[in-house]
MARMARMI-958066 format. One record per atom (N, C-alpha, C): atom name; residue in one letter; z, x, y; residue number from 1. Coordinates in Angstrom, 2 decimals. Atoms other than C-alpha are relative to their C-alpha. Layout:
// MARMARMI-958066
{atom: CA, type: A, c3: Z, c1: X, c2: Y, seq: NUM} $
...
//
This chain:
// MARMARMI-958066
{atom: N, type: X, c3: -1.26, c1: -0.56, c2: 0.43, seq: 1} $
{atom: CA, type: X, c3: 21.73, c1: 18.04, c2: 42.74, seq: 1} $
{atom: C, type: X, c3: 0.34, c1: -0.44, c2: -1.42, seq: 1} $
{atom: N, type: X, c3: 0.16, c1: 0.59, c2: 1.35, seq: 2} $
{atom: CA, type: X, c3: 21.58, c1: 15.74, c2: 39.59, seq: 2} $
{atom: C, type: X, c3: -0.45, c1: 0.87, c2: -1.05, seq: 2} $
{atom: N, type: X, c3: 0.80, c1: -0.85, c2: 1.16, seq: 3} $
{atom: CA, type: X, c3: 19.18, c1: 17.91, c2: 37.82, seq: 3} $
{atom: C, type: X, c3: 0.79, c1: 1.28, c2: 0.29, seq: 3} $
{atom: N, type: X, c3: -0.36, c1: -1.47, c2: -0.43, seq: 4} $
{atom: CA, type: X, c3: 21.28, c1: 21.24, c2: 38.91, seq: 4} $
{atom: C, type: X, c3: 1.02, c1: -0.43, c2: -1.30, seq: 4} $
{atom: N, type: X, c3: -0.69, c1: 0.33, c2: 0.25, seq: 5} $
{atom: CA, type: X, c3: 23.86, c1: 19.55, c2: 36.88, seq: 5} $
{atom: C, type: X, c3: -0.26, c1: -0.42, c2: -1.48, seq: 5} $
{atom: N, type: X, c3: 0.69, c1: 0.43, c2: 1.49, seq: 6} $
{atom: CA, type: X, c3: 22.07, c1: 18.04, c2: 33.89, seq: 6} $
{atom: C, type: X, c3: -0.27, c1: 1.61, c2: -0.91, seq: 6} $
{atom: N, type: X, c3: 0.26, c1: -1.02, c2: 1.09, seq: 7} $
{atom: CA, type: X, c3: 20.47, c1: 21.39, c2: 33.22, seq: 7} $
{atom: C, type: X, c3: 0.97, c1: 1.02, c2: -0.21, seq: 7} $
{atom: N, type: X, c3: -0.89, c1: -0.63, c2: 0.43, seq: 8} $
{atom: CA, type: X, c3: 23.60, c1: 23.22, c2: 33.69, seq: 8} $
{atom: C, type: X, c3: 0.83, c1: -0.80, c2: -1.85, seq: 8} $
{atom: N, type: X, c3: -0.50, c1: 0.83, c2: 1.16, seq: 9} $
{atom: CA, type: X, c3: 25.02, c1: 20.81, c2: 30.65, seq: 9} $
{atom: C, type: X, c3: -0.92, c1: 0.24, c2: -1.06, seq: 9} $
{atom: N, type: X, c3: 0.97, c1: -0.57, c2: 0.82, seq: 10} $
{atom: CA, type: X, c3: 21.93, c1: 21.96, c2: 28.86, seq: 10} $
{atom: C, type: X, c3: -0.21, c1: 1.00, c2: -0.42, seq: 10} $
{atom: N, type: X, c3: -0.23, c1: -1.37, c2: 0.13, seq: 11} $
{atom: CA, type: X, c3: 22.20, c1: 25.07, c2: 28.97, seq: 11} $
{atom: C, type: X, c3: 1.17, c1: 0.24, c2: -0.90, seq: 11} $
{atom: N, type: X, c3: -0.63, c1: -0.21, c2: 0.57, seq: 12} $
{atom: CA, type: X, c3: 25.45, c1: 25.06, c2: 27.79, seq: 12} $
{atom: C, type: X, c3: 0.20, c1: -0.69, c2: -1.25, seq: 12} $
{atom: N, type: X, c3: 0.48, c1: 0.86, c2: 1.93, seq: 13} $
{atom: CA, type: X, c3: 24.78, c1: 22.63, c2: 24.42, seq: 13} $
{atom: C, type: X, c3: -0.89, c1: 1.00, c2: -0.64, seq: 13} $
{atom: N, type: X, c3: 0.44, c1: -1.57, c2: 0.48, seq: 14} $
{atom: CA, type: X, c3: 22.19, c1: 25.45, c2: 23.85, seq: 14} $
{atom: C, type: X, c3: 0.92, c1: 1.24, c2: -0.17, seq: 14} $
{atom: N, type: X, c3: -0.81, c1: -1.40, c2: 0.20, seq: 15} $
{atom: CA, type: X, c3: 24.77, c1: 28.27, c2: 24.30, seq: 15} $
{atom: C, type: X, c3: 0.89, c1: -0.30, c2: -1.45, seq: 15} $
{atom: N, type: X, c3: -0.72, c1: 0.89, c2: 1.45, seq: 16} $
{atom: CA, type: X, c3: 27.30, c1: 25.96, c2: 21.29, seq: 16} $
{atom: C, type: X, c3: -0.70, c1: 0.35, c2: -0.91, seq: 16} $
{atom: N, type: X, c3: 0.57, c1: -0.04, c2: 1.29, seq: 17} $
{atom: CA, type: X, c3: 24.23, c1: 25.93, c2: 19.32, seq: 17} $
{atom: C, type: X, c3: -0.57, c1: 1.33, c2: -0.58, seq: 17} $
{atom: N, type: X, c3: 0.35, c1: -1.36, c2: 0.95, seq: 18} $
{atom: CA, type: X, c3: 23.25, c1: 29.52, c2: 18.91, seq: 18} $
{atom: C, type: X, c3: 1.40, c1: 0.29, c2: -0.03, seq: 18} $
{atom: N, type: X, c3: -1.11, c1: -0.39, c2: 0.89, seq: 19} $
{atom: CA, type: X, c3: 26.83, c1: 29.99, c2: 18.48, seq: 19} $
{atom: C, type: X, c3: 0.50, c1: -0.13, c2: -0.96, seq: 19} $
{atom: N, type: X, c3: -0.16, c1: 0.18, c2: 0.99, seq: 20} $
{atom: CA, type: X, c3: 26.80, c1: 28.04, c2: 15.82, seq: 20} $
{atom: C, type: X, c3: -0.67, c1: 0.32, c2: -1.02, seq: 20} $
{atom: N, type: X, c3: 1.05, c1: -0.65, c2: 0.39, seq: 21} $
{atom: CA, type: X, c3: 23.88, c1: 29.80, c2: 14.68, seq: 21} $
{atom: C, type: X, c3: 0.41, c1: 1.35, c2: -0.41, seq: 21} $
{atom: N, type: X, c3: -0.56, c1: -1.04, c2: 0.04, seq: 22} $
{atom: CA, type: X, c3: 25.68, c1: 33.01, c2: 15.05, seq: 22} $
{atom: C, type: X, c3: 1.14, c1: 0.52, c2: -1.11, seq: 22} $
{atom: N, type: X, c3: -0.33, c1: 0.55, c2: 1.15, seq: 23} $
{atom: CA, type: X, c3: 28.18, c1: 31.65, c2: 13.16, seq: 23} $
{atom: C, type: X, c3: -0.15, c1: 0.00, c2: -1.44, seq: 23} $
{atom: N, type: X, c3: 1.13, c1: 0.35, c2: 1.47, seq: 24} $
{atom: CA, type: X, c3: 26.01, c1: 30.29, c2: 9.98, seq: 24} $
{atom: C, type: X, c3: -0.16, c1: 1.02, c2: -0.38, seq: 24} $
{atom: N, type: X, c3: 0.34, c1: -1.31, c2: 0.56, seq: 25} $
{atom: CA, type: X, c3: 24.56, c1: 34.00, c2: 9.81, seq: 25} $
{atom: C, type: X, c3: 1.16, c1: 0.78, c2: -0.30, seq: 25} $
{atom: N, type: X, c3: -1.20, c1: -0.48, c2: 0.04, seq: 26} $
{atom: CA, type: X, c3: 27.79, c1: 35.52, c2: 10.19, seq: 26} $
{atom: C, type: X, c3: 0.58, c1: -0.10, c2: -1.60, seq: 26} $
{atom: N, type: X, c3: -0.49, c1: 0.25, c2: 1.37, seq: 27} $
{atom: CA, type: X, c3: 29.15, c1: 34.19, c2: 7.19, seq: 27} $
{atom: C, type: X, c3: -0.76, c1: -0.13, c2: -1.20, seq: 27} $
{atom: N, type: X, c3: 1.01, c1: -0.18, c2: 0.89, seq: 28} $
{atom: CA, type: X, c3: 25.95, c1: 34.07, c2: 5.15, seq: 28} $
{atom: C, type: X, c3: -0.18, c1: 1.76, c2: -0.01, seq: 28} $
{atom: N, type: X, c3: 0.21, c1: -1.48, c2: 0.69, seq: 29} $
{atom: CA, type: X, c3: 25.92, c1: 37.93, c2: 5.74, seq: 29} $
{atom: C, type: X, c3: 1.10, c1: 0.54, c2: -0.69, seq: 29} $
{atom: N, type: X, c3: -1.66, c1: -0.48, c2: 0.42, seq: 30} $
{atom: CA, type: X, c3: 29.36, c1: 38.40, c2: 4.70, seq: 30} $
{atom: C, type: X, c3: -0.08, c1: -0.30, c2: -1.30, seq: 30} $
{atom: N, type: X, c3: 0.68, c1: 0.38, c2: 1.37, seq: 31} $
{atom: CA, type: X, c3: 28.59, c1: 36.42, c2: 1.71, seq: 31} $
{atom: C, type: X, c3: -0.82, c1: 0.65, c2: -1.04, seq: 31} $
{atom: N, type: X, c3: 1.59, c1: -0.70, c2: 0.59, seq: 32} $
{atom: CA, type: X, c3: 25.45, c1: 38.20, c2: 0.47, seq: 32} $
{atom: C, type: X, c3: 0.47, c1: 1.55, c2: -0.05, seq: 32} $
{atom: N, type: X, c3: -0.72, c1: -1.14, c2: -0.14, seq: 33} $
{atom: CA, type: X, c3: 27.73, c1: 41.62, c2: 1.54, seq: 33} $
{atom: C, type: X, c3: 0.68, c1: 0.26, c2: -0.26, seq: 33} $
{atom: N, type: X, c3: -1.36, c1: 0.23, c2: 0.18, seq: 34} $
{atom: CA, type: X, c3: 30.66, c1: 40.95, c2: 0.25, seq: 34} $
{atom: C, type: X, c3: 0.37, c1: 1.61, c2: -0.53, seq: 34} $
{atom: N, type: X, c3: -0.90, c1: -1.09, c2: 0.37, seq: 35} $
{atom: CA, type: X, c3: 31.38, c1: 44.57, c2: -1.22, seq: 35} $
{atom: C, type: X, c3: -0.25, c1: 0.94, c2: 0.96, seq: 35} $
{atom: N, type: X, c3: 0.28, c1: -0.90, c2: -1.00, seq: 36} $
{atom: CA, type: X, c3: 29.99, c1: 46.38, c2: 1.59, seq: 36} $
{atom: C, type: X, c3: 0.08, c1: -0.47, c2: 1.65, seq: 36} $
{atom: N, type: X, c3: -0.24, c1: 0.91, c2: -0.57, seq: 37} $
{atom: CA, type: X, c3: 31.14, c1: 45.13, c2: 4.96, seq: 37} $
{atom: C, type: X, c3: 0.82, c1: 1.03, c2: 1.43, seq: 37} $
{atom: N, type: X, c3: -0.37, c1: -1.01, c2: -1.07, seq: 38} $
{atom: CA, type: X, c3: 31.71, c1: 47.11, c2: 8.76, seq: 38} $
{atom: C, type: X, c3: 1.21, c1: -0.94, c2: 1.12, seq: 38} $
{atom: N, type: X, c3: -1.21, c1: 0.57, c2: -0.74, seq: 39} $
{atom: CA, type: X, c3: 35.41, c1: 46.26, c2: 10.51, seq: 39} $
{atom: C, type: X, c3: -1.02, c1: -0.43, c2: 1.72, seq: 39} $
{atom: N, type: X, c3: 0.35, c1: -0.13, c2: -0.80, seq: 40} $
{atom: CA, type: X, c3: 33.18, c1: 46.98, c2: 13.89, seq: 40} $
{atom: C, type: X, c3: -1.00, c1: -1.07, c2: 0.13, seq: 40} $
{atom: N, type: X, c3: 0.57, c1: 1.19, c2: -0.24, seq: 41} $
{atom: CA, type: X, c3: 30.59, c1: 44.40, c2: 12.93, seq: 41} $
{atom: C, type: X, c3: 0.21, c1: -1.46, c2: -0.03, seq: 41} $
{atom: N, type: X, c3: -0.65, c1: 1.57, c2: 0.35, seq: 42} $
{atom: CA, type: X, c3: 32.85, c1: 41.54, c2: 12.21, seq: 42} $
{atom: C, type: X, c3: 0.04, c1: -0.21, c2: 1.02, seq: 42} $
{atom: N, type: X, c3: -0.93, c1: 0.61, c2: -1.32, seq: 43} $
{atom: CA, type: X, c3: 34.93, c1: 42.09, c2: 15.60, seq: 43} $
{atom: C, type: X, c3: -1.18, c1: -0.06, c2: 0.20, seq: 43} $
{atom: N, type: X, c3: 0.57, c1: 0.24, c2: -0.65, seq: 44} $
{atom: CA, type: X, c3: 31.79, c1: 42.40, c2: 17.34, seq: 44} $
{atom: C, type: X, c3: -1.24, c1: -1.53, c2: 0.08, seq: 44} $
{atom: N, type: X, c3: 0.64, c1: 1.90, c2: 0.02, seq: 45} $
{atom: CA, type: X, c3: 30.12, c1: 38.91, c2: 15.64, seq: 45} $
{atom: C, type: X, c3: 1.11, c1: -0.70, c2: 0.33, seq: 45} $
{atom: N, type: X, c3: -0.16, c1: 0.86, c2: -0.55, seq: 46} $
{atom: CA, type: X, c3: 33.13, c1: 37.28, c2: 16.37, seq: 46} $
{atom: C, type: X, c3: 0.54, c1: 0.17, c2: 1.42, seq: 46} $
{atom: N, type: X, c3: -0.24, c1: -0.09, c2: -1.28, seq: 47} $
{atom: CA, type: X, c3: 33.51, c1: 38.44, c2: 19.68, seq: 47} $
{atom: C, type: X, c3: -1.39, c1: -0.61, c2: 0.69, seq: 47} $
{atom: N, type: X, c3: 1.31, c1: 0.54, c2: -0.05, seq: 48} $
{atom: CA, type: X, c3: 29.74, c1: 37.19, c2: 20.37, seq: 48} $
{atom: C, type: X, c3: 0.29, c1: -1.69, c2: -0.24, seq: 48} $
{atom: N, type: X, c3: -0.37, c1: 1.31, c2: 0.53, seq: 49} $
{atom: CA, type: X, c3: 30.79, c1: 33.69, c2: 18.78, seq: 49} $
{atom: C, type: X, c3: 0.98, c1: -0.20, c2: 0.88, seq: 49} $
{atom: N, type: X, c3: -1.40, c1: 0.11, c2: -1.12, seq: 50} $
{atom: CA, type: X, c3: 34.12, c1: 33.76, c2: 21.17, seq: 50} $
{atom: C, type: X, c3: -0.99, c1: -0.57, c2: 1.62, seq: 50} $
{atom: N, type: X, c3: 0.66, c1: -0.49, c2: -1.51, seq: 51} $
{atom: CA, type: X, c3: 31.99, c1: 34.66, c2: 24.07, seq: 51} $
{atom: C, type: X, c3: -0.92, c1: -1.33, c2: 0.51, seq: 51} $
{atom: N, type: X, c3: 1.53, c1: 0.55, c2: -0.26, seq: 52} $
{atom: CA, type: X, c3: 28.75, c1: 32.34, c2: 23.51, seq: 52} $
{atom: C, type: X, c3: 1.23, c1: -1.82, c2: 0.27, seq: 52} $
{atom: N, type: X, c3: -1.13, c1: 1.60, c2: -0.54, seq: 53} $
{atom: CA, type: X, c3: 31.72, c1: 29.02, c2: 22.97, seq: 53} $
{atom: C, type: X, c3: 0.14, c1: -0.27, c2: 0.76, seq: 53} $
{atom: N, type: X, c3: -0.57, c1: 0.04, c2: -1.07, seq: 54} $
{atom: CA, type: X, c3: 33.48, c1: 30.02, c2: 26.00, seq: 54} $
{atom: C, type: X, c3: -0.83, c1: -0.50, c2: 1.17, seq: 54} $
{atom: N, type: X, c3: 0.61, c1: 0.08, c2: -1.37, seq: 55} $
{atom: CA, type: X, c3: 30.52, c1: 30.21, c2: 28.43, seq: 55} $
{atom: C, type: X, c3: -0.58, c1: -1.45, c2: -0.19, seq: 55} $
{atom: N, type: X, c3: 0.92, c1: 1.67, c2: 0.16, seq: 56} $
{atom: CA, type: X, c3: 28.64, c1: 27.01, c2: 26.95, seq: 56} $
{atom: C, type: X, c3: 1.25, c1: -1.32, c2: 0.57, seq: 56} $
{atom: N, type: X, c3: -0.67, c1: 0.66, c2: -0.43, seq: 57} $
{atom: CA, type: X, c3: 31.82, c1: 25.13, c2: 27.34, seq: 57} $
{atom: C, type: X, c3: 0.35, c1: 0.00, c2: 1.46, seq: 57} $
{atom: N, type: X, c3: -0.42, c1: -0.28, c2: -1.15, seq: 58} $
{atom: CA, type: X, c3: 32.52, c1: 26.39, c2: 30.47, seq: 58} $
{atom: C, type: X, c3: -1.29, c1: -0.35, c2: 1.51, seq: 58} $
{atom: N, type: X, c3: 1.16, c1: 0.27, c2: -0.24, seq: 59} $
{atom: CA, type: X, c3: 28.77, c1: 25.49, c2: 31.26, seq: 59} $
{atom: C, type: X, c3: 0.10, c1: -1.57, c2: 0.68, seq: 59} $
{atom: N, type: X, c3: -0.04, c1: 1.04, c2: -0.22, seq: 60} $
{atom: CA, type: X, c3: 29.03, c1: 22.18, c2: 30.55, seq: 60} $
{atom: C, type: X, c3: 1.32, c1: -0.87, c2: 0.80, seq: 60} $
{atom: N, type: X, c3: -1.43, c1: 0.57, c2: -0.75, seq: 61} $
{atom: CA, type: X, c3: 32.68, c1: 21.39, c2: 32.16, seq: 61} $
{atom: C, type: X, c3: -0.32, c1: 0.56, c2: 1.48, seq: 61} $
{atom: N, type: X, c3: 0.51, c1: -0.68, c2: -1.49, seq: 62} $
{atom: CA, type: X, c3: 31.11, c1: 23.16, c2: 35.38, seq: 62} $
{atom: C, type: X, c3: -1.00, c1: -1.17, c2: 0.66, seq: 62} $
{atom: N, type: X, c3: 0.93, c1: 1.27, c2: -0.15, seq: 63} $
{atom: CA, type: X, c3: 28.27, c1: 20.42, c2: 34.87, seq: 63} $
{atom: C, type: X, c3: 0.77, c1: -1.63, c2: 0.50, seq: 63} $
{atom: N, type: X, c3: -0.81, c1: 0.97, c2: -0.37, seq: 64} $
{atom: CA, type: X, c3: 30.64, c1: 17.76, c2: 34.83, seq: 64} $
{atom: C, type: X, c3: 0.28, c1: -0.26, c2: 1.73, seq: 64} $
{atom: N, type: X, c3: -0.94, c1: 0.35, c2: -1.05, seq: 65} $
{atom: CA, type: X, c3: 32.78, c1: 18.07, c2: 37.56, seq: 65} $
{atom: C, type: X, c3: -0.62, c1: 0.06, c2: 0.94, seq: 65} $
{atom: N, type: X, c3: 0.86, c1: -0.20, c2: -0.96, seq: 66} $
{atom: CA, type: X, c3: 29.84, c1: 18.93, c2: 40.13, seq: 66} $
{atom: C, type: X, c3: -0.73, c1: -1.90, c2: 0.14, seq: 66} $
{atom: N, type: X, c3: 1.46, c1: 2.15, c2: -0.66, seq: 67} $
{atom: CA, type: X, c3: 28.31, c1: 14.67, c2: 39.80, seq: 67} $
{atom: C, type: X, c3: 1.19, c1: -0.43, c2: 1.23, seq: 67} $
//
């Protein structure tokens, strides 16, 4: 049950880090795009970035409370 628990907490430190990944690009394309730039692709990177936070956190606080 230990390891059900560990790798749930793993999983979700992975989910943080491509969000922060998601992130990084996010604003490096925006950057590099700056005069050309789609309302539809913002919401939908930071709805992706919203999304990937939520579940990783929700990952690891799931991990927790199960020891």
């Amino acid at each position: 049950m230990n390891n059900k628990n560990e790798g749930l907490k793993e999983v979700g430190k992975g989910l943080i880090t491509l969000a922060n990944l998601f992130l990084i690009l996010f604003f490096l394309n925006n950057y590099l795009q700056h005069e050309s730039f789609s309302v539809v692709g913002i919401l939908l990177s930071v709805y992706t970035v919203i999304m990937l936070y939520y579940t990783g956190y929700t990952a690891i606080n799931k991990g927790g409370d199960a020891c």
